[in-house]
C-alpha positions, 0 to 999 in steps of 0.5 A: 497552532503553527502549521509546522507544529509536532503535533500538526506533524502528528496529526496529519501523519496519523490522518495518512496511515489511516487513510493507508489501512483504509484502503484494504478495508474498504476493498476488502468490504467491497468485493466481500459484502457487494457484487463490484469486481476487483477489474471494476474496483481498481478501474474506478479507483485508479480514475478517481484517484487521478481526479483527485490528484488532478485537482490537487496539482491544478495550480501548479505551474507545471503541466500534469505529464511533467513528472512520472513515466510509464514504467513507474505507472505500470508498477502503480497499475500492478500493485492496485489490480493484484490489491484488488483481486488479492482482496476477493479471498484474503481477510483486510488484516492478512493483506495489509500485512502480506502488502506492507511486509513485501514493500518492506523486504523489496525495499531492503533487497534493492539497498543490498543490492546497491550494496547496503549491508546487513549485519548483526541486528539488522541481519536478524530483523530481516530473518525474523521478517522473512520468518514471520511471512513464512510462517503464515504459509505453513499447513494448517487449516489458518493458513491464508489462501496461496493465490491470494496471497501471492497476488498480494505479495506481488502488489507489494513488490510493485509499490516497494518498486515504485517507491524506489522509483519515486525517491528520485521525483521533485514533487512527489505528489505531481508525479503521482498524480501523473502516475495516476493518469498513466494507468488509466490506459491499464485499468481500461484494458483490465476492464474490457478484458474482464468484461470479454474475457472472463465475463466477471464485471459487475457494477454495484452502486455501493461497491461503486461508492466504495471504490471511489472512496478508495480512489479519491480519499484515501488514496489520492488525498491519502497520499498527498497528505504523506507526501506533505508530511513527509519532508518533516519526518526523519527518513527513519521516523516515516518508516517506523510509522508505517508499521501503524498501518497493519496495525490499524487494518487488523483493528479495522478488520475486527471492528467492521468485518468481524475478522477474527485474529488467530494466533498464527496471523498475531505471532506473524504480525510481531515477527514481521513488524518486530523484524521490519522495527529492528532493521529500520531503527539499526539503520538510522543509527548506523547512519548517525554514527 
């Protein structure tokens, strides 16, 4: 088999957004089944993530600082603190979906805002997504838990906004990986002001092997994987793709969590990944024209 074959494309693209999923199972799993807090999580993840990402660059003639900068790592730091303590209350399949649904519409408000415009088809898929993500929030005794999925909503917002900051970068894995070792300073702080503060921090070995897991696998080497991928997708494929992730969270969330999926939880997911499909598959072919 060639290396730039389909179906190594495939294989390596379906490898990447289950590492994705992975992610909100695996701490969801741990700041549900062990005593680790989400200050912890997220330190641990952050500096495992970096390590691996450090070893991947190693060889590259570039230094590790040469690419990223602060304010791209803040907003790597926002996303992976609030995903953390958003997972203390909500089901990995709600998260995943409020995660993936705010990176989306984050992404779609900056192309407007650059002066993108959305009309007919694609007008209506952002309706129903904003519809669908609204409707998770009606009263009912279904409805998600509202810090927690504030949190989650803001953890979007900051990786749509690194997202955009990243399109820009010559090698997307060398920036991570500097984005990375920027937030440990954050994370270190995060953790002194929980363990001063709030008095809430908590090592645990499993919840310890979970983060790591999380930091190294299916982050680190999570995101290096895409970012390999990447250039062999079609802006509007990698998209579409990505619609798999809540997916195979809700999948996950069944199989090892026993999260039961309600109707209000399957009628948002349709309409917010039907909404996000619609956009994404309008674009690209506006853009063909």
């Amino acid at each position: 088999m060639q290396k730039n074959s389909k179906l190594h494309i495939a294989l390596l693209t379906a490898l990447a957004m289950v590492a994705f999923a992975g992610n909100s199972l695996l701490c969801r799993i741990a700041l549900k089944e062990t005593s680790i807090d989400p200050a912890t999580f997220t330190s641990v993840r952050l500096a495992s993530g970096a390590l691996m990402l450090y070893v991947l660059i190693a060889k590259q003639a570039k230094p590790a600082w040469s690419q990223g900068s602060w304010l791209s790592a803040m907003a790597l730091f926002t996303y992976a603190a609030g995903f953390s303590f958003a997972y203390v209350s909500l089901p990995a399949a709600t998260g995943a979906l409020l995660l993936f649904g705010a990176v989306q519409m984050t992404m779609m408000a900056y192309a407007v805002a650059c002066g993108e415009r959305l009309r007919g088809a694609r007008l209506f898929g952002l309706l129903l997504a904003i519809a669908g993500l609204l409707g998770l929030f009606l009263p009912g005794v279904s409805a998600p838990p509202l810090l927690g999925s504030a949190l989650m909503i803001g953890a979007g917002m900051a990786w749509g906004m690194y997202s955009i900051r990243g399109k820009t970068a010559d090698s997307p894995t060398l920036a991570t990986a500097s984005n990375f070792l920027r937030t440990l300073p954050f994370a270190g702080l995060l953790s002194l002001l929980s363990l001063t503060m709030i008095s809430s921090a908590s090592i645990d070995k499993r919840g310890l092997f979970y983060a790591l897991i999380s930091g190294a696998l299916t982050s680190g080497l999570g995101y290096a994987i895409w970012y390999r991928v990447l250039p062999a997708l079609r802006s509007s494929t990698a998209a579409v793709v990505q619609l798999s992730v809540p997916v195979i969270a809700v999948v996950g969330g069944v199989l090892f969590l026993d999260e039961a999926i309600n109707l209000r939880v399957t009628l948002a997911s349709l309409a917010i990944l039907g909404g996000i499909a619609l956009v994404v598959m309008q674009r690209a072919q506006a853009t063909q024209r």
